[in-house]
mmCIF file of the N, C-alpha and C atoms, coordinates in Angstrom:
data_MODEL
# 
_entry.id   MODEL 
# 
loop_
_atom_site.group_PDB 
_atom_site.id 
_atom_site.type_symbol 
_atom_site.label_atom_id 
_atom_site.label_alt_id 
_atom_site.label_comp_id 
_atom_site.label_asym_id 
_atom_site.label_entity_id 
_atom_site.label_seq_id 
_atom_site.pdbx_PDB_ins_code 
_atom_site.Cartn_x 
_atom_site.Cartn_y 
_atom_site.Cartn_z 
_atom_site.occupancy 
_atom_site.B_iso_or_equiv 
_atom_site.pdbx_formal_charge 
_atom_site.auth_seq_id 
_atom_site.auth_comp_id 
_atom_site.auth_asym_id 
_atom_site.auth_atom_id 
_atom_site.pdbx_PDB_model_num 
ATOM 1  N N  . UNK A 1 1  ? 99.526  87.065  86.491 1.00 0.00 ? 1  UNK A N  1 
ATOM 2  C CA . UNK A 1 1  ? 98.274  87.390  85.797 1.00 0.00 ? 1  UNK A CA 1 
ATOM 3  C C  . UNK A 1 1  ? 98.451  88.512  84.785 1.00 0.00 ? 1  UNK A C  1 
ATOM 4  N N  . UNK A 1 2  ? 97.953  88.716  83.410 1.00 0.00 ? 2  UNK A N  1 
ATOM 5  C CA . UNK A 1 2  ? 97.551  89.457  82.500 1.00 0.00 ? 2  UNK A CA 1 
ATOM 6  C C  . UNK A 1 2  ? 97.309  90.885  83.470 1.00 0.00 ? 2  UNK A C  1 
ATOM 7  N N  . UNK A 1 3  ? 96.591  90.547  83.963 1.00 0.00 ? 3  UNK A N  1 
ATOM 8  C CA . UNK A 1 3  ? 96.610  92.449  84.575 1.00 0.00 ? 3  UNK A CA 1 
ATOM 9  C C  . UNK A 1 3  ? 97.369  93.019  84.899 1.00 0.00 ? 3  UNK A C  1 
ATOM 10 N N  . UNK A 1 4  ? 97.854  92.219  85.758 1.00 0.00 ? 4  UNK A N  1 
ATOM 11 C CA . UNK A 1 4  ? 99.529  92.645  86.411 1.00 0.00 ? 4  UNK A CA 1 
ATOM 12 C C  . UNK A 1 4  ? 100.518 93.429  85.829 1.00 0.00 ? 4  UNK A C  1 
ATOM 13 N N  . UNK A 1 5  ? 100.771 92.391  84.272 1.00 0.00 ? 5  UNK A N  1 
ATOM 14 C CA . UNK A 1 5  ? 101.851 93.103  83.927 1.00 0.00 ? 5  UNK A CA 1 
ATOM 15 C C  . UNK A 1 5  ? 101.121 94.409  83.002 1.00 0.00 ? 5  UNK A C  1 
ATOM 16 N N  . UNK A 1 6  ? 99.990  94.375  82.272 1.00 0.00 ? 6  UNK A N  1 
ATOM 17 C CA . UNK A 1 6  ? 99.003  95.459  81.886 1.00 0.00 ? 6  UNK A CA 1 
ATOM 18 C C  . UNK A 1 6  ? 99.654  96.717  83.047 1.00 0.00 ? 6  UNK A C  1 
ATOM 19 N N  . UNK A 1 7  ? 99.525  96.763  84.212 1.00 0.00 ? 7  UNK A N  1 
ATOM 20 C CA . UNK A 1 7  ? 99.224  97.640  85.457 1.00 0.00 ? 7  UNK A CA 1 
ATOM 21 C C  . UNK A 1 7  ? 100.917 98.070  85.299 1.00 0.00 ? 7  UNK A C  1 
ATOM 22 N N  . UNK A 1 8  ? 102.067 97.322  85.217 1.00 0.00 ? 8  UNK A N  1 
ATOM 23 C CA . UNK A 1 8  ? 103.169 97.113  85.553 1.00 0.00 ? 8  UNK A CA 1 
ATOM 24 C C  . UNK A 1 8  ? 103.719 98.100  83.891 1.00 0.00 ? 8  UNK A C  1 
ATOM 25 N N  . UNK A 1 9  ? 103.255 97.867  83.150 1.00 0.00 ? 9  UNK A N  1 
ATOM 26 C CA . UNK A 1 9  ? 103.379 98.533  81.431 1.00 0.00 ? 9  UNK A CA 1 
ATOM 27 C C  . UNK A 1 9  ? 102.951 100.245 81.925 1.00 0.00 ? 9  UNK A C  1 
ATOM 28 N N  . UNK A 1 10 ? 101.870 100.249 82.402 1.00 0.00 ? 10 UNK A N  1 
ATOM 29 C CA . UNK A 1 10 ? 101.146 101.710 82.283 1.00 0.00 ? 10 UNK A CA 1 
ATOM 30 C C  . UNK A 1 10 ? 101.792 102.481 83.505 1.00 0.00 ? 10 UNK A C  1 
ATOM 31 N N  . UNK A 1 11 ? 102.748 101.951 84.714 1.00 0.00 ? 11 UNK A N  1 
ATOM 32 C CA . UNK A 1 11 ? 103.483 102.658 85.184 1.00 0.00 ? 11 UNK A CA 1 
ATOM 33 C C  . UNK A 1 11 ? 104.831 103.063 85.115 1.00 0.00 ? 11 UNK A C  1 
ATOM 34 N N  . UNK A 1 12 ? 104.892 101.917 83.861 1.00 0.00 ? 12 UNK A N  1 
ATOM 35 C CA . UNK A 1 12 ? 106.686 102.349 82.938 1.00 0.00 ? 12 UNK A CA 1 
ATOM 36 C C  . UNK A 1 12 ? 106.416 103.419 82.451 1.00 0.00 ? 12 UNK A C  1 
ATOM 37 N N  . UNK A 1 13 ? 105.314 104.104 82.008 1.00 0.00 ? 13 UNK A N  1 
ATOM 38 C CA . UNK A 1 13 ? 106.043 105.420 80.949 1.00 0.00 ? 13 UNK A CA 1 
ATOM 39 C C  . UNK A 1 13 ? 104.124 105.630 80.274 1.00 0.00 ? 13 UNK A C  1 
ATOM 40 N N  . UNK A 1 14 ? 103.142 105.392 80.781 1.00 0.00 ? 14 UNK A N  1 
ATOM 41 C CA . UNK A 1 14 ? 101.545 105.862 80.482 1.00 0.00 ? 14 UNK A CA 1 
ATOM 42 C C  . UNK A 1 14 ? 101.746 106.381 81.828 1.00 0.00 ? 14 UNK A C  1 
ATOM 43 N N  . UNK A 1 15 ? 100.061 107.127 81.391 1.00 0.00 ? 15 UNK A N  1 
ATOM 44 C CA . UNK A 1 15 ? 99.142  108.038 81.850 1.00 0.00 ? 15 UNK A CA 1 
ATOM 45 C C  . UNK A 1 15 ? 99.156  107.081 83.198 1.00 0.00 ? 15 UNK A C  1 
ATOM 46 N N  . UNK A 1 16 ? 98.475  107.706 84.604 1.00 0.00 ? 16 UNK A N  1 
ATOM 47 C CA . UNK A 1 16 ? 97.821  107.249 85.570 1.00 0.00 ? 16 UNK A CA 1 
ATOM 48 C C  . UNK A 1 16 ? 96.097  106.211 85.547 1.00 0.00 ? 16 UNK A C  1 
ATOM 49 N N  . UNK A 1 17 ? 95.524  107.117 84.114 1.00 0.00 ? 17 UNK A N  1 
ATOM 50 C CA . UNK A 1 17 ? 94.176  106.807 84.031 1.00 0.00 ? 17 UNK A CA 1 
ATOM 51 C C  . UNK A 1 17 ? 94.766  105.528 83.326 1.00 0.00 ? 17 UNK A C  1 
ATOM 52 N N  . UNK A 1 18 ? 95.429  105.196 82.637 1.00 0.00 ? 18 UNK A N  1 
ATOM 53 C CA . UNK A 1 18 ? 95.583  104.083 82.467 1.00 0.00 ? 18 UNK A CA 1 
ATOM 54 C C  . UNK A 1 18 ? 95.837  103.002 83.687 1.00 0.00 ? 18 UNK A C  1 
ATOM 55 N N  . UNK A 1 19 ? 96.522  102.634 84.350 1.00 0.00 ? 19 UNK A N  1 
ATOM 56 C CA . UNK A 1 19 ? 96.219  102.381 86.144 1.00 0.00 ? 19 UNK A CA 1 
ATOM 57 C C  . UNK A 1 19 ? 95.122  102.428 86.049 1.00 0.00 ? 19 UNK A C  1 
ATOM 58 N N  . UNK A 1 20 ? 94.687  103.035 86.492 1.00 0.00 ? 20 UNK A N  1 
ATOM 59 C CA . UNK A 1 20 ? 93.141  102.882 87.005 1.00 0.00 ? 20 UNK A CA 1 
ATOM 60 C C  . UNK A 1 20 ? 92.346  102.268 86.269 1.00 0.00 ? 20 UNK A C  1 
ATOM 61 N N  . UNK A 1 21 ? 92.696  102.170 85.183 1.00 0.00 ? 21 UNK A N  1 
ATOM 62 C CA . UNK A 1 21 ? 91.703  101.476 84.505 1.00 0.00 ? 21 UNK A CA 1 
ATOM 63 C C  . UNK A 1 21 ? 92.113  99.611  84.417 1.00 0.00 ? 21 UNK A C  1 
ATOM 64 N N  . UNK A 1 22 ? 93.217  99.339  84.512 1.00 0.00 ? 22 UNK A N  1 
ATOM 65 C CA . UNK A 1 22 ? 93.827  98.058  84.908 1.00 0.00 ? 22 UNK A CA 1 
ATOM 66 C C  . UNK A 1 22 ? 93.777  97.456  86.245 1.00 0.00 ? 22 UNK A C  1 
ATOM 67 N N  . UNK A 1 23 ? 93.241  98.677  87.194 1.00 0.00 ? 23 UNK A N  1 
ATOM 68 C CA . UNK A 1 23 ? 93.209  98.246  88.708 1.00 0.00 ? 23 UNK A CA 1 
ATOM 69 C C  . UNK A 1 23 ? 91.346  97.855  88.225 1.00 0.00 ? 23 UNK A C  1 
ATOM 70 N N  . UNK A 1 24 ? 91.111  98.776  87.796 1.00 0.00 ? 24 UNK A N  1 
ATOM 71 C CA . UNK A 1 24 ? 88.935  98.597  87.509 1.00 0.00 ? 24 UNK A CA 1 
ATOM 72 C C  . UNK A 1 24 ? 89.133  97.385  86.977 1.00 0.00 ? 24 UNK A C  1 
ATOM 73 N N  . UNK A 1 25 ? 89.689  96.677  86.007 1.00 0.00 ? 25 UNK A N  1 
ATOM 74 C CA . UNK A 1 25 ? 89.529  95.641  85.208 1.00 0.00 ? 25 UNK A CA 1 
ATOM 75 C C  . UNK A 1 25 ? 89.980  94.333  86.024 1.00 0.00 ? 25 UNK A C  1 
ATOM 76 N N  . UNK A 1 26 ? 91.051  94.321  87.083 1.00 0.00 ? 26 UNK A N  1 
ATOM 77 C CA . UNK A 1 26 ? 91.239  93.478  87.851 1.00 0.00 ? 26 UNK A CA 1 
ATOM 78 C C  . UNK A 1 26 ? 90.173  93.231  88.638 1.00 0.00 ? 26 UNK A C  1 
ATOM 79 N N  . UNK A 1 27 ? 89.873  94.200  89.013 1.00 0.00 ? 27 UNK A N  1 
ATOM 80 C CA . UNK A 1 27 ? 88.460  94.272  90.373 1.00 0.00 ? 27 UNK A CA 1 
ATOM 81 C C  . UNK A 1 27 ? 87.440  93.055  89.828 1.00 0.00 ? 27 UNK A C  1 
ATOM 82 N N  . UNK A 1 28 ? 87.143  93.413  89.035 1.00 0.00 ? 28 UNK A N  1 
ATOM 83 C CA . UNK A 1 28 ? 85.944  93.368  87.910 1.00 0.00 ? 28 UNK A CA 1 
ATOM 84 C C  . UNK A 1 28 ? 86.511  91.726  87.362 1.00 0.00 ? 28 UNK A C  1 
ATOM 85 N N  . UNK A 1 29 ? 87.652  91.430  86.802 1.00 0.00 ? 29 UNK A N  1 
ATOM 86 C CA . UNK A 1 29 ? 88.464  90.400  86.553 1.00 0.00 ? 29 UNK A CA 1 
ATOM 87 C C  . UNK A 1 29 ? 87.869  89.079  87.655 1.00 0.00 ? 29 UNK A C  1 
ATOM 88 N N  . UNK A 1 30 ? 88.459  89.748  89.193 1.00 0.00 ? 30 UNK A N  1 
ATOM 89 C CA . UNK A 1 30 ? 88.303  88.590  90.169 1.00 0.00 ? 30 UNK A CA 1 
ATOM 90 C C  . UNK A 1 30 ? 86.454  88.641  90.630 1.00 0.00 ? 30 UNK A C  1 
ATOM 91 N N  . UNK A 1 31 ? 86.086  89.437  90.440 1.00 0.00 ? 31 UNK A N  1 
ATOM 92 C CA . UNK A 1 31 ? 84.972  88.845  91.091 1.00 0.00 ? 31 UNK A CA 1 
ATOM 93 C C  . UNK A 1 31 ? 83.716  88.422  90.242 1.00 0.00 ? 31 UNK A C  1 
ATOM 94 N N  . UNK A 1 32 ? 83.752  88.123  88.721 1.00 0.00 ? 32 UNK A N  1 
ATOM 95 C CA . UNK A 1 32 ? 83.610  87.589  87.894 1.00 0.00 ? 32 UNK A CA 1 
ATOM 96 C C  . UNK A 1 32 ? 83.836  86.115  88.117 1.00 0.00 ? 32 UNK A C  1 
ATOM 97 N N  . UNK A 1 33 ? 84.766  86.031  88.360 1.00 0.00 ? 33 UNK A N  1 
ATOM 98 C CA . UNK A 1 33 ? 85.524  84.054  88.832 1.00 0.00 ? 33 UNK A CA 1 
ATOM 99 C C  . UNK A 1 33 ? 84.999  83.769  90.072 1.00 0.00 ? 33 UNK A C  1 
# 
């Protein structure tokens, strides 16, 4: 999934708030569907 690797990018070498904001968007992602 798109988030995944989003989440997987921002713990190579970004901020934390970035995480979090890819974990919020997953959340938000699945329970939308």
């Amino acid at each position: 999934p798109q988030f995944a690797v989003e989440a997987k990018d921002s713990y190579g070498g970004t901020s934390l708030n970035k995480v979090k904001e890819s974990i919020v968007k997953a959340k938000q992602n699945l329970k939308e569907k």
